[in-house]
KEKE-741309 format. One record per residue (C-alpha): chain; z, x, y. Coordinates in pm, 1 decimal. Example, Ala and Ser with C-alpha at 12.3 -4.5 7.8 and 13.67 -1.06 7.14 Angstrom:
% residues 2
MITI  mol        c3        c1        c2
MITI    A     780.0    1230.0    -450.0
MITI    A     714.0    1367.0    -106.0
END
This chain:
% residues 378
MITI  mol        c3        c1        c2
MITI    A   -2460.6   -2703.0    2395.7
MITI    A   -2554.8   -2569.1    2059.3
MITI    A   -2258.4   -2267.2    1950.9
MITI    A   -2431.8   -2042.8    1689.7
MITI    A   -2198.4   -1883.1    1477.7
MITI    A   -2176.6   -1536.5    1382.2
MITI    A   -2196.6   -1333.1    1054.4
MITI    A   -1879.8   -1185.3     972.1
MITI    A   -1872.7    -818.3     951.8
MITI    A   -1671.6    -632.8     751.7
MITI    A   -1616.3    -195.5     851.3
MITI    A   -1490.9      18.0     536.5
MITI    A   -1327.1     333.1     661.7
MITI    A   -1229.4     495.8     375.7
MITI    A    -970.8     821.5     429.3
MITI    A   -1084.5    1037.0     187.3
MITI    A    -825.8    1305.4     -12.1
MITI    A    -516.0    1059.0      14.9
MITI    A    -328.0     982.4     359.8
MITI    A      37.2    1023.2     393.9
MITI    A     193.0     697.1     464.7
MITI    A     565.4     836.7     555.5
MITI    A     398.4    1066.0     841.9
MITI    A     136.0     771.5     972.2
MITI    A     384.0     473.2    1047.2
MITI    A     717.7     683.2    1023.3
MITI    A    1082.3     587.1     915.3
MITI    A    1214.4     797.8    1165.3
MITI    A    1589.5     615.2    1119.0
MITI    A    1628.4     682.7     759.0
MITI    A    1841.6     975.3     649.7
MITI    A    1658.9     976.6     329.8
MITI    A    1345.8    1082.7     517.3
MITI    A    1480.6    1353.5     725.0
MITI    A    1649.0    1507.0     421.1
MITI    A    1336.0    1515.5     187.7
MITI    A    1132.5    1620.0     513.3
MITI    A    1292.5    1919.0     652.8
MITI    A     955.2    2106.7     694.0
MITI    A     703.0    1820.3     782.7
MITI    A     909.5    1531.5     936.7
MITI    A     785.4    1433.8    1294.1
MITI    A    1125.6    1415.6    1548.1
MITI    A    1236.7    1083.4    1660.8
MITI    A    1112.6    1147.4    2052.2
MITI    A     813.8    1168.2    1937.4
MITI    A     741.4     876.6    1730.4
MITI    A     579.6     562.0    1847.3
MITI    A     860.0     306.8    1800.2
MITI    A     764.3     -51.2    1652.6
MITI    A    1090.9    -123.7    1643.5
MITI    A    1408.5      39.1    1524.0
MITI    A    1326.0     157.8    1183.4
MITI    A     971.6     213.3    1198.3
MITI    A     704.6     428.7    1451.1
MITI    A     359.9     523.4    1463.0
MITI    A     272.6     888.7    1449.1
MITI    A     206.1    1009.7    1765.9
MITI    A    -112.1    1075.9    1728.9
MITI    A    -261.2     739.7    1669.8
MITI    A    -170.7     682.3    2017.8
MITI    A    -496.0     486.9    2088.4
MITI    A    -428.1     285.4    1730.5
MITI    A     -52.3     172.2    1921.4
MITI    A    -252.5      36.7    2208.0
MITI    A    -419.5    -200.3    1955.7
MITI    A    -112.3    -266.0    1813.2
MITI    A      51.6    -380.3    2136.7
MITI    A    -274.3    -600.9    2182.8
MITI    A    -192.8    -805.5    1813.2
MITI    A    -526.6    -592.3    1734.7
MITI    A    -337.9    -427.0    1429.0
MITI    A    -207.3    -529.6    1075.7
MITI    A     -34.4    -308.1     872.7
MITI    A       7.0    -322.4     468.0
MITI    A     287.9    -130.0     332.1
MITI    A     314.8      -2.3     -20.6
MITI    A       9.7     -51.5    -112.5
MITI    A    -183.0      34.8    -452.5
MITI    A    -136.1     -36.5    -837.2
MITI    A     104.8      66.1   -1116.1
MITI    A      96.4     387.2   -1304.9
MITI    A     -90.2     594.2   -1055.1
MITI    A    -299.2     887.1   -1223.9
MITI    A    -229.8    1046.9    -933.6
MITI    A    -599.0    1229.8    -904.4
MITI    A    -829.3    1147.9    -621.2
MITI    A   -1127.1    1098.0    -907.4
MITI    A    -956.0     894.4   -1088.5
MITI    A    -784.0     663.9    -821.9
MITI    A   -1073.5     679.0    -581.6
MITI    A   -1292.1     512.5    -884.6
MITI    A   -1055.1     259.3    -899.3
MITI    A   -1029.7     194.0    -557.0
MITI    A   -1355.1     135.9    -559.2
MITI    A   -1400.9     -93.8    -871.3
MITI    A   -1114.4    -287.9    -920.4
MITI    A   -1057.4    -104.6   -1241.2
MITI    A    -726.9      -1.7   -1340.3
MITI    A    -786.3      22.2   -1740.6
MITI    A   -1089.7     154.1   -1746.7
MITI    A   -1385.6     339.7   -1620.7
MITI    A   -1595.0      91.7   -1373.8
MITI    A   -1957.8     154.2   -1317.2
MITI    A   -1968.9    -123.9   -1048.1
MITI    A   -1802.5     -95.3    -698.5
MITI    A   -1634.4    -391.3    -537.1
MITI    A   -1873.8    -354.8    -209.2
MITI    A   -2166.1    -353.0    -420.2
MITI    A   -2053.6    -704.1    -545.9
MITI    A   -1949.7    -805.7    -209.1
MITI    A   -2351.6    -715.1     -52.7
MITI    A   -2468.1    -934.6    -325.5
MITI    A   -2266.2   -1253.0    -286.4
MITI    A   -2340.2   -1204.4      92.3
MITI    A   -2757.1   -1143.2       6.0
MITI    A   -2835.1   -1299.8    -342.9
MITI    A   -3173.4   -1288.0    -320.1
MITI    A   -3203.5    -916.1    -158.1
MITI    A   -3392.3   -1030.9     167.8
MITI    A   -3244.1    -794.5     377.2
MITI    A   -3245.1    -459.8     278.3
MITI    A   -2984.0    -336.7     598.6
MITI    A   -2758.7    -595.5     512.8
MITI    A   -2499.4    -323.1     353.4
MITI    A   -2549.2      51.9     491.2
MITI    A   -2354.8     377.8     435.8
MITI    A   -2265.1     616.3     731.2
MITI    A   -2233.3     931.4     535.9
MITI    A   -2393.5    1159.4     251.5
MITI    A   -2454.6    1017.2     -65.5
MITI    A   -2367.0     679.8    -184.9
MITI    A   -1960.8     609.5    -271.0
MITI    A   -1924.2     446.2    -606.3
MITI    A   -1795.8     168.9    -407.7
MITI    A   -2144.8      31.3    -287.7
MITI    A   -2314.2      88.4    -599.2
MITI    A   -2463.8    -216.4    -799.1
MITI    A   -2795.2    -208.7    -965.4
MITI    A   -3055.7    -458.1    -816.2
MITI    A   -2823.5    -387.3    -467.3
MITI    A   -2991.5    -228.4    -173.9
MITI    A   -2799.2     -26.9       8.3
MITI    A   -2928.2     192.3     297.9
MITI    A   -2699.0     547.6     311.1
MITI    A   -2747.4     731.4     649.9
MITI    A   -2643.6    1044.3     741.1
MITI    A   -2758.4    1093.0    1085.7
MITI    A   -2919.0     763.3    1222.9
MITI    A   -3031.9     968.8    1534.6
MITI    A   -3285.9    1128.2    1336.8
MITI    A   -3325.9     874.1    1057.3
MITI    A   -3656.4     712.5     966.6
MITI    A   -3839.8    1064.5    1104.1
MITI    A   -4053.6    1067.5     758.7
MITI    A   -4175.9     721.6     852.6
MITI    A   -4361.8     823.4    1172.6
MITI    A   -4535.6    1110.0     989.5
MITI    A   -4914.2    1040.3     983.0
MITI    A   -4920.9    1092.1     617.5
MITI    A   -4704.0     807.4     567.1
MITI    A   -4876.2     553.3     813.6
MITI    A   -5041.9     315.2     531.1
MITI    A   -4890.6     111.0     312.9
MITI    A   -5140.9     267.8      42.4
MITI    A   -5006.3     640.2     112.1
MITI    A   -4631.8     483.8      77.3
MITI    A   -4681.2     372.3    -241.2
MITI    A   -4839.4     724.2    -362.2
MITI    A   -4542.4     887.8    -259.4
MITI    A   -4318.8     655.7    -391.4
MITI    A   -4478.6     665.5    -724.0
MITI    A   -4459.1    1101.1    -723.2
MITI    A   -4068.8    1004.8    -637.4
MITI    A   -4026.3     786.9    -924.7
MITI    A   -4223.1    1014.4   -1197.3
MITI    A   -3980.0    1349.0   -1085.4
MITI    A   -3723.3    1160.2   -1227.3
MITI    A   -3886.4    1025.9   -1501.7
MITI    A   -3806.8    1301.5   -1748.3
MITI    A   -3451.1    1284.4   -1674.9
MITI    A   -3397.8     952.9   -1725.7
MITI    A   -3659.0     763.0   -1880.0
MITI    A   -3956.4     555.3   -1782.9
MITI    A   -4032.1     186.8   -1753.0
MITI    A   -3793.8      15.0   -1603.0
MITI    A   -3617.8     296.5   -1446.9
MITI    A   -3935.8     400.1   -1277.6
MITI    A   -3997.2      58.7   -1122.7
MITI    A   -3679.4      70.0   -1037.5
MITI    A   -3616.0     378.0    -830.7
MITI    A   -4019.5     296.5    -697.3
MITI    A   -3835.4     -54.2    -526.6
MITI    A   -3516.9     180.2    -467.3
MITI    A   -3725.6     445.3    -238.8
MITI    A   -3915.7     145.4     -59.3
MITI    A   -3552.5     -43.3      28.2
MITI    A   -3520.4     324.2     172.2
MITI    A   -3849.6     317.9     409.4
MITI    A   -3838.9     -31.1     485.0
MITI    A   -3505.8      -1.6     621.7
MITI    A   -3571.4     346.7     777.4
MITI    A   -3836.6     163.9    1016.0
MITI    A   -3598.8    -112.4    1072.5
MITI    A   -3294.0     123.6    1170.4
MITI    A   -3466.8     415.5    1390.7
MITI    A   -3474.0     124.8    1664.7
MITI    A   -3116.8      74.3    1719.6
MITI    A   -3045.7     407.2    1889.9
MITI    A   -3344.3     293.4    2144.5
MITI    A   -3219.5     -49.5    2218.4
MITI    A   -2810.4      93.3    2240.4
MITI    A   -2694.6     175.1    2583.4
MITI    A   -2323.2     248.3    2664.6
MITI    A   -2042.5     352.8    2906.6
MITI    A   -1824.3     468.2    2653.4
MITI    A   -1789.4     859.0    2586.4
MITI    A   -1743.8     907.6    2227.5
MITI    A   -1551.2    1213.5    2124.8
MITI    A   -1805.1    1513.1    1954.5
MITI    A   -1649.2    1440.6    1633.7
MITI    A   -1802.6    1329.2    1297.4
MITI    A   -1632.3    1013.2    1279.1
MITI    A   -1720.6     962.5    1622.3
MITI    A   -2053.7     975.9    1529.8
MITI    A   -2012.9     752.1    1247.2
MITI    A   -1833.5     458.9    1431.8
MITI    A   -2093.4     488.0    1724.5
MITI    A   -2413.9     488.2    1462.0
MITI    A   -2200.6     173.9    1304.0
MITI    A   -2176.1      17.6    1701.9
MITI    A   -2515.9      73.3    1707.3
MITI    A   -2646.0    -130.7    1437.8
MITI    A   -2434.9    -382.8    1529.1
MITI    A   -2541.6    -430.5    1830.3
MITI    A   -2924.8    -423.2    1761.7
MITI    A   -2849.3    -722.9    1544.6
MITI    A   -3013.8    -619.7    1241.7
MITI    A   -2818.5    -842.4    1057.3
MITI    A   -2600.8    -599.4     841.8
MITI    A   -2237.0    -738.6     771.2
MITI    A   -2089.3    -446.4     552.7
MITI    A   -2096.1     -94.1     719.0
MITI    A   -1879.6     172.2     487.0
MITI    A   -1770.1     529.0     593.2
MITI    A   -1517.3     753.4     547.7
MITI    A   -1350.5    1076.6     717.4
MITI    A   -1110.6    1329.8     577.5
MITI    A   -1001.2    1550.3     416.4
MITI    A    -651.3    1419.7     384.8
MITI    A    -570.3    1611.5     113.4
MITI    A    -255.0    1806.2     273.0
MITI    A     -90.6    2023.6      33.3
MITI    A     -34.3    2293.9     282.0
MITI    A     -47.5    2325.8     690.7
MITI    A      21.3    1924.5     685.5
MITI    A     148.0    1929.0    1011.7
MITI    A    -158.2    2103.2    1203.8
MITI    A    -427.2    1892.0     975.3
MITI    A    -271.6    1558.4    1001.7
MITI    A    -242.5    1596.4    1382.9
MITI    A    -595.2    1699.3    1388.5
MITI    A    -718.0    1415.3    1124.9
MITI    A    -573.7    1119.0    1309.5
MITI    A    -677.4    1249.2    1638.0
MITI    A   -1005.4    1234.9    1568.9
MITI    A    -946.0     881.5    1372.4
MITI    A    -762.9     683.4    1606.0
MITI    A    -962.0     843.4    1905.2
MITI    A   -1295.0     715.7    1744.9
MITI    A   -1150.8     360.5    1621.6
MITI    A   -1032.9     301.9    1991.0
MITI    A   -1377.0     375.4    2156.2
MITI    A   -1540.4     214.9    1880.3
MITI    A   -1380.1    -131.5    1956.2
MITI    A   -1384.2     -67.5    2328.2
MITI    A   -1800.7     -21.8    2272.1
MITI    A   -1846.2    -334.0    2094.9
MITI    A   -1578.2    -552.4    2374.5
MITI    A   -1798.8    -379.6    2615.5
MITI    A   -2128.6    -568.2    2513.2
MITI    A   -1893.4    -862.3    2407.7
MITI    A   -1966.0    -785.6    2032.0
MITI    A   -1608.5    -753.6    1866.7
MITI    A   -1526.6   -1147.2    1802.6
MITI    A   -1697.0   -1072.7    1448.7
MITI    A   -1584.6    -809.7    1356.3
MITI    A   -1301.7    -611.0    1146.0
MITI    A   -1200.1    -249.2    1043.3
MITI    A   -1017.7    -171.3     714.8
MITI    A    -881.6     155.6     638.9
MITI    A    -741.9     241.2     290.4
MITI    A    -676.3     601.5     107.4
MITI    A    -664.9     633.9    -277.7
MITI    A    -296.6     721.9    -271.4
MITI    A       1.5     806.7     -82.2
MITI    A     162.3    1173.0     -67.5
MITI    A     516.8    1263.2    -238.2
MITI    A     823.5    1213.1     -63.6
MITI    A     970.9    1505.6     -45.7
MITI    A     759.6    1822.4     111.3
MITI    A     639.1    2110.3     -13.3
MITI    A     756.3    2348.3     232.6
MITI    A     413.7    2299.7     438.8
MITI    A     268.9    1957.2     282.5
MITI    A     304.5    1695.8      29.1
MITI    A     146.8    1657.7    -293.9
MITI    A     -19.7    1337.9    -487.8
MITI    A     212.1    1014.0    -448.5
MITI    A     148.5     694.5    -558.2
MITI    A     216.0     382.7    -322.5
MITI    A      20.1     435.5      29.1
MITI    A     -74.4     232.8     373.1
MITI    A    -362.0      34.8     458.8
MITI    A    -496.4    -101.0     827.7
MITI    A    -676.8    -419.2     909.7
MITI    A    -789.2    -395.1    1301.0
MITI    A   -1019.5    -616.9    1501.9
MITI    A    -971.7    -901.0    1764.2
MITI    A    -954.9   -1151.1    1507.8
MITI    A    -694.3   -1012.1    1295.5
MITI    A    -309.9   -1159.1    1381.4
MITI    A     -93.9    -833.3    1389.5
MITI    A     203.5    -725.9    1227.6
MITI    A     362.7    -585.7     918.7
MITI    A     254.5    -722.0     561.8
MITI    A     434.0    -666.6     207.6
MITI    A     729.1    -431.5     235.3
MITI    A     786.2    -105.3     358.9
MITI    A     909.5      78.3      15.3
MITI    A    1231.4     204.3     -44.5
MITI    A    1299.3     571.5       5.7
MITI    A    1645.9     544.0    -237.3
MITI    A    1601.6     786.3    -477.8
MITI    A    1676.0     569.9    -746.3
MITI    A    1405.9     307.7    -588.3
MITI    A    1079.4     589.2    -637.5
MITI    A     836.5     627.5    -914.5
MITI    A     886.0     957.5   -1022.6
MITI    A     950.9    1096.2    -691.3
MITI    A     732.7     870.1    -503.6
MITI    A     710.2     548.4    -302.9
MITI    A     693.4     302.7    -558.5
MITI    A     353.8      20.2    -478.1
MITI    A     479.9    -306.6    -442.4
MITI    A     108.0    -468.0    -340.7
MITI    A    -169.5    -467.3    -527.5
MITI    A    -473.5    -354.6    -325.2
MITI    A    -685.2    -602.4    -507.6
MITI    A    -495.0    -893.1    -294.3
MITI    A    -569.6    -704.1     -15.6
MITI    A    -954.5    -688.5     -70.6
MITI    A    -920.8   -1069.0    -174.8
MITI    A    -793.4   -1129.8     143.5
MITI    A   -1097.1    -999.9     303.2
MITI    A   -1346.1   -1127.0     113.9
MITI    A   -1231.5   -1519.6     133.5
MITI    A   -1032.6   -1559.5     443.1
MITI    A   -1286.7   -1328.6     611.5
MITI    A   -1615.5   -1274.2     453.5
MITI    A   -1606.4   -1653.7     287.1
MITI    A   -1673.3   -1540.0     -42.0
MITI    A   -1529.7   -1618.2    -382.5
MITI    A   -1284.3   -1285.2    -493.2
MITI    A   -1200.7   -1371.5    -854.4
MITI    A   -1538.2   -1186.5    -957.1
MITI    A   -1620.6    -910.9    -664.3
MITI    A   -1206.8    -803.5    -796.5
MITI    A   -1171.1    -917.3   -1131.3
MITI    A    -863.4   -1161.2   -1146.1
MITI    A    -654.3   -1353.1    -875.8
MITI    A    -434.9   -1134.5    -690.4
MITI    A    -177.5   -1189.9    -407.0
MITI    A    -390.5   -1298.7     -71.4
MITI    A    -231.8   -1185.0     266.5
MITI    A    -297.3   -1385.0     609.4
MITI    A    -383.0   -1134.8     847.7
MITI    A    -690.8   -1270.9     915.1
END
């Protein structure tokens, strides 16, 4: 019997305004937390003990399940040195691999490119969302962005659209609004192929919410939505292998304890049906969800938050991953932070290494830009 192997797919979730590592997997038995945490510390009986140091916030509940499945890795401390601490600024570099200087092209971008040299399939990297995250762009990349696939592709089944001849018209009154703004030429041709990547894959995609049928209830949340229109892509086998979204904000200054509680409801409540959709059609074996933040939070509270901090916590979660605990939980010693904060001891560039050779089967040193520390969660 002939065993056809499967494309591995890779799921960005990407926690927009800067998650607070102390409050997601907690330190509940260090005194140096509970002192610099009088106001938004979560009590020991309600953490979700790994072991006796370290707990899951109670609301990622559904997240702990994984865990106790070996579904789960965790990657402590987690970022770069010399953190501008501004979600512009770090997001950009999260998303380029560029620490020194401004990037223009985003590390998923790359990724799409080594996975689809030649462009032939236009879904083969898609965007759950609105607009496009610097991440995916690349010029000469397609990249489909959706942000509601129930009623995407709607333009393509209006009657003035149903030639090829009355596509190209419209595409050509696209290209020309823009002309005066940027320039002609090139550009032109190129937002021209840009808008039909956009229809092409718009007929492809409006047929995976026909084909999908499920028992799984998703929650009426909107990254609920976006893990369920990411299910159902998958499972109409259109052959995408990067899907990127994000959710937030995380950005919890103020009222931390109320937002956070809210935030990773909705997160962990939304990863767990997600998986449980794709088991259920016998669809998971291929694929895996990261989850990274620009930044971690201070460690000391506000009085109702935390502000900008530099070293943060990123996820890895899918059947295939091995679980556990990667790179170091960072000191909370006061003479161990970076200017109040938890001080990165992994660069995230290893991490997305890690990824894109031990999972995706790609080369790193040029979707990263050097040869970073590789972890073996995968």
């Amino acid at each position: 019997m002939t065993v056809t192997r499967k494309d591995p797919v890779l799921v960005v979730l990407q926690l927009t305004g800067a998650n607070d590592p102390l409050n997601t997997i907690v330190p509940y038995n260090n005194p140096y937390y509970r002192d610099n945490r009088p106001n938004v510390g979560i009590p020991e009986d309600q953490v979700l003990k790994i072991d006796d140091q370290l707990g899951f916030n109670p609301n990622l509940a559904p997240v702990k399940d994984l865990w106790d499945q070996g579904k789960v890795a965790i990657i402590h401390g987690i970022g770069y040195e010399n953190s501008p601490r501004s979600h512009f600024r770090s997001m950009d570099i999260w998303h380029t691999c560029e620490p020194d200087k401004v990037g223009t092209e985003g590390w998923v971008g790359r990724v799409i490119r080594d996975l689809d040299p030649v462009g032939e399939n236009v879904l083969k990297g898609i965007n759950f969302g609105q607009g496009l995250p610097r991440a995916l762009a690349l010029k000469g990349v397609p990249v489909t962005s959706v942000s509601d696939l129930a009623s995407y592709g709607v333009l393509t089944d209006l009657p003035v659209v149903d030639s090829q001849a009355e596509r190209d018209r419209m595409l050509d009154i696209f290209a020309r609004i823009y002309a005066p703004t940027i320039g002609t030429g090139p550009v032109m041709d190129y937002l021209s192929q840009t808008g039909r990547n956009v229809l092409d894959g718009a007929d492809i995609l409006k047929t995976a919410p026909q084909q999908y049928s499920s028992t799984v209830e998703y929650a009426d949340t909107p990254i609920a939505k976006a893990l369920r229109s990411v299910a159902q892509v998958h499972l109409a086998d259109l052959g995408t292998q990067v899907f990127y979204t994000q959710h937030g904000s995380f950005d919890t200054h103020f009222n931390q304890m109320p937002q956070h509680t809210r935030l990773w409801t909705d997160v962990s409540a939304a990863i767990s049906d997600f998986f449980a959709d794709l088991r259920e059609h016998d669809a998971a074996d291929n694929v895996i969800m990261m989850l990274f933040t620009e930044f971690g939070r201070r460690v000391k509270d506000n009085g109702t938050g935390t502000d900008h901090g530099a070293g943060g916590i990123s996820f890895v979660i899918g059947d295939p991953i091995k679980g556990g605990m990667y790179s170091t939980y960072p000191s909370l010693k006061p003479e161990d932070l970076s200017q109040g904060d938890l001080a990165p001891n992994y660069d995230f560039r290893g991490f997305y290494a890690s990824i894109i050779e031990r999972w995706l089967g790609l080369d790193s040193v040029p979707i990263v830009g050097g040869t970073f520390e590789q972890i073996s969660f995968v």
